[in-house]
VMD Tcl script that draws the C-alpha trace (Angstrom):
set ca {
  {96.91 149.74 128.78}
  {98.78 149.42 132.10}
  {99.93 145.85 131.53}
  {101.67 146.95 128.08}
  {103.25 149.98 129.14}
  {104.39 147.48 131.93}
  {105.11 144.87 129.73}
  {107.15 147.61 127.40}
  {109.27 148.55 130.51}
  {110.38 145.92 131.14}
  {111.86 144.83 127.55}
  {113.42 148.17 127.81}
  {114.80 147.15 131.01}
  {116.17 144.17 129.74}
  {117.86 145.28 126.65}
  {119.77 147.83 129.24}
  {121.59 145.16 131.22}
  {123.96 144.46 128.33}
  {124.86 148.27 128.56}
  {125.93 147.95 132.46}
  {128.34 144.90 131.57}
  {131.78 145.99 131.34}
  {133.02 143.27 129.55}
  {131.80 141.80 126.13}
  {131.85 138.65 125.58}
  {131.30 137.83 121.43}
  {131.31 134.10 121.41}
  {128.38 134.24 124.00}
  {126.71 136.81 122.34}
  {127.18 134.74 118.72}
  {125.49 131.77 120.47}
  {122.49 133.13 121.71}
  {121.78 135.37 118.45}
  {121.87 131.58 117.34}
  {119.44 130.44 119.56}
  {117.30 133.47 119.22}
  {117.29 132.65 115.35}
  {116.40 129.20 115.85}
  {113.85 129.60 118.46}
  {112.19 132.40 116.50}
  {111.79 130.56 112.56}
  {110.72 127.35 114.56}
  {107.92 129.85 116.05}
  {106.73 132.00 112.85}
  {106.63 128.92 111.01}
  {104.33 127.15 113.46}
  {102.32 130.43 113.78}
  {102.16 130.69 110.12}
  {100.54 126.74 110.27}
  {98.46 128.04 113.29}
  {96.91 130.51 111.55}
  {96.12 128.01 108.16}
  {94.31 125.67 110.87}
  {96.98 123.51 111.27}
  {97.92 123.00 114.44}
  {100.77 120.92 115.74}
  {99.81 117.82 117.69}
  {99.49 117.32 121.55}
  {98.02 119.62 123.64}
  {100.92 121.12 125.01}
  {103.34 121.59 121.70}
  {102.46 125.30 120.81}
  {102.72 126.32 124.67}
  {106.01 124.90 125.01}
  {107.15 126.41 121.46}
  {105.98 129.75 122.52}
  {107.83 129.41 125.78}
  {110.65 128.53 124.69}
  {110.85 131.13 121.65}
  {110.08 133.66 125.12}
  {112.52 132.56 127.23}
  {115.26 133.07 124.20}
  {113.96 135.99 123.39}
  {114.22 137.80 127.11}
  {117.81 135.61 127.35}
  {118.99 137.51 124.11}
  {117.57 140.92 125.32}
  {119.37 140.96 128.68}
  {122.87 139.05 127.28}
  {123.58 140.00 124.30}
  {125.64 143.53 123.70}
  {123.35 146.05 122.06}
  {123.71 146.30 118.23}
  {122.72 147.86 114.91}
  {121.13 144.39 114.50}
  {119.85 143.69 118.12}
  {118.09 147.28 117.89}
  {116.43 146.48 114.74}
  {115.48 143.09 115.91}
  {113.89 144.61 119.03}
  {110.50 145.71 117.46}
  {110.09 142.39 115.81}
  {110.74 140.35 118.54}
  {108.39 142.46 120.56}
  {105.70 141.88 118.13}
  {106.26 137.96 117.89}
  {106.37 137.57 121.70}
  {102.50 139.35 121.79}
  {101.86 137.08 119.33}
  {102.86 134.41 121.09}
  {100.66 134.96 124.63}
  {97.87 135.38 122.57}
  {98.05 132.00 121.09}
  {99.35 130.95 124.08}
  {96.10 132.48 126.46}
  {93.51 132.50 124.10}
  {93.29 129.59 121.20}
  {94.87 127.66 123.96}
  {93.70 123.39 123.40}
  {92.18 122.15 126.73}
  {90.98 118.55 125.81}
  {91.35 115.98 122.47}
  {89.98 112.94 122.09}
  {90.31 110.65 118.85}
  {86.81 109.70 117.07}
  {89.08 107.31 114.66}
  {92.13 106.80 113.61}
  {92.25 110.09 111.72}
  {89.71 112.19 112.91}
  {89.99 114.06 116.36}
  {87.13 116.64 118.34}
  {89.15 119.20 120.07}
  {88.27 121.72 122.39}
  {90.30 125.53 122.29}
  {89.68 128.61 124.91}
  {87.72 131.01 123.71}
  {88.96 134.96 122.86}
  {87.99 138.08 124.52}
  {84.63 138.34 122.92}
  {83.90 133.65 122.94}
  {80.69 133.18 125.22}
  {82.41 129.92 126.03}
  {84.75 127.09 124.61}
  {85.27 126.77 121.05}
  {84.97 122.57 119.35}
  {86.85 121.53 116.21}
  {86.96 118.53 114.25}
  {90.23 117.91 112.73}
  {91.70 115.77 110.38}
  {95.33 114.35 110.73}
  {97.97 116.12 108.06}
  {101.11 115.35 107.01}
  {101.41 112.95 110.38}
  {102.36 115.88 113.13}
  {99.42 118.46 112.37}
  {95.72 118.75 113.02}
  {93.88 120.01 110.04}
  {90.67 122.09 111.31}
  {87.73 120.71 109.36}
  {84.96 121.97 111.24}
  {84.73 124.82 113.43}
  {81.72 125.46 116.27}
  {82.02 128.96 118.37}
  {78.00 128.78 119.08}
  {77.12 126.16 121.99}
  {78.18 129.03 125.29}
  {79.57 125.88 126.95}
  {82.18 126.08 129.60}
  {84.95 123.67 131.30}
  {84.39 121.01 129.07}
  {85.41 117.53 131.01}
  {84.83 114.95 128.20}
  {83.27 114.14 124.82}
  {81.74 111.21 123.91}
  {81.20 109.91 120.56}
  {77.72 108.38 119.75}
  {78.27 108.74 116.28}
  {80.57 109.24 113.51}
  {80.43 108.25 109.83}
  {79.62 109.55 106.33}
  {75.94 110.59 106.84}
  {76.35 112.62 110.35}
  {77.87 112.51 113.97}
  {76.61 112.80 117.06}
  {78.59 113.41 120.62}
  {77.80 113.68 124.14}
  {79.72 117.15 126.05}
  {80.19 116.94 129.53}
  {80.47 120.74 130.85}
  {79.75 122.86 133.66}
  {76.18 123.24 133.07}
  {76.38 127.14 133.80}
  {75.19 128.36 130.29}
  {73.31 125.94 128.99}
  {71.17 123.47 131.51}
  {71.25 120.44 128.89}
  {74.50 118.51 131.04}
  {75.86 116.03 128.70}
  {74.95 118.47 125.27}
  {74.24 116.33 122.63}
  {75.76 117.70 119.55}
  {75.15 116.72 116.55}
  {76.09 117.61 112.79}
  {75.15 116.77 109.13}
  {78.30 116.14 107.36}
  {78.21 118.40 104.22}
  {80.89 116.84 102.41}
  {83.14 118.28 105.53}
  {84.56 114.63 106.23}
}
mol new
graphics top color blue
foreach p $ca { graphics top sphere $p radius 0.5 }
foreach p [lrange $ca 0 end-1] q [lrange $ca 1 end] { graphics top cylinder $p $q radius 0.2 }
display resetview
């Protein structure tokens, strides 16, 4: 509760700066309301895939989006003069910018490896209430997204290293997970699934 009322503050802060400027300066102001546009469709629509299990490839693309889309955000908040607009927009922006460390701290991709050329196993950091990592198989989708296929929040294992694949066709697939060994003693896991018309 702290760390929001915190967090709060300090976008209040920010949007008070403009106020202390003596001097406005509208071409500036036009530009990063831009940039603040841009930054912010680019995000909601690659929340909006997110959240339909597609996820943009590379492990680092949706941190850097959501970065970015911060970083213009706080820019616009302490630059640009306050507004009818800007004082609507506040609210919303606030909202999106949760949004965004939440996908950004918890959902987060922490290892990929290909099992073919179309196929991927990826592993995500678990939320609040994940006993440990979370494992997806995806599928590749309209060339820069990773369709989830298969979802497994069950196997409590932490700091996963690596994933080998033993096994991967129609019938089944098997894989080796190299983790910490702290939840579960079995150090690789062997994982393996029937393939219910999932692949």
């Amino acid at each position: 509760m702290i760390a929001v009322i915190i967090f709060i503050l300090v976008l209040i802060g920010l949007n008070l700066i403009p106020q202390i400027r003596k001097k406005k300066n509208e071409k500036v102001d036009r530009i990063l309301s831009k940039l603040t546009v841009a930054s912010t469709f680019i995000f909601a629509i690659v929340t909006l895939f997110y959240f339909n299990d597609l996820r943009l490839k590379g492990l680092y693309s949706i941190p850097a989006i959501n970065s970015v889309f911060v970083l213009t955000v706080l820019i616009y908040f302490a630059f640009v003069t306050n507004s009818r607009v800007k004082i609507i927009s506040i609210p919303i922006l606030t909202v999106f910018i949760l949004l965004s460390l939440t996908t950004t701290f918890f959902g987060r991709k922490t290892y990929e490896t290909k099992i073919d050329e179309t196929h991927k196993i990826i592993v995500t950091s678990g939320g609040l209430m994940a006993c440990g990592q979370l494992i997806h198989i995806t599928k590749t989708k309209f060339l820069i997204f990773d369709n989830e296929i298969l979802y497994e929040s069950s196997l409590c294992l932490r700091d996963i290293r690596q994933i080998d694949i033993i096994k991967f066709d129609n019938e089944s697939a098997e894989f080796k997970i190299h983790h910490n060994g702290e939840l579960d003693s079995e150090n690789p896991y062997r994982y393996k699934i029937e393939n219910k018309n999932v692949w």
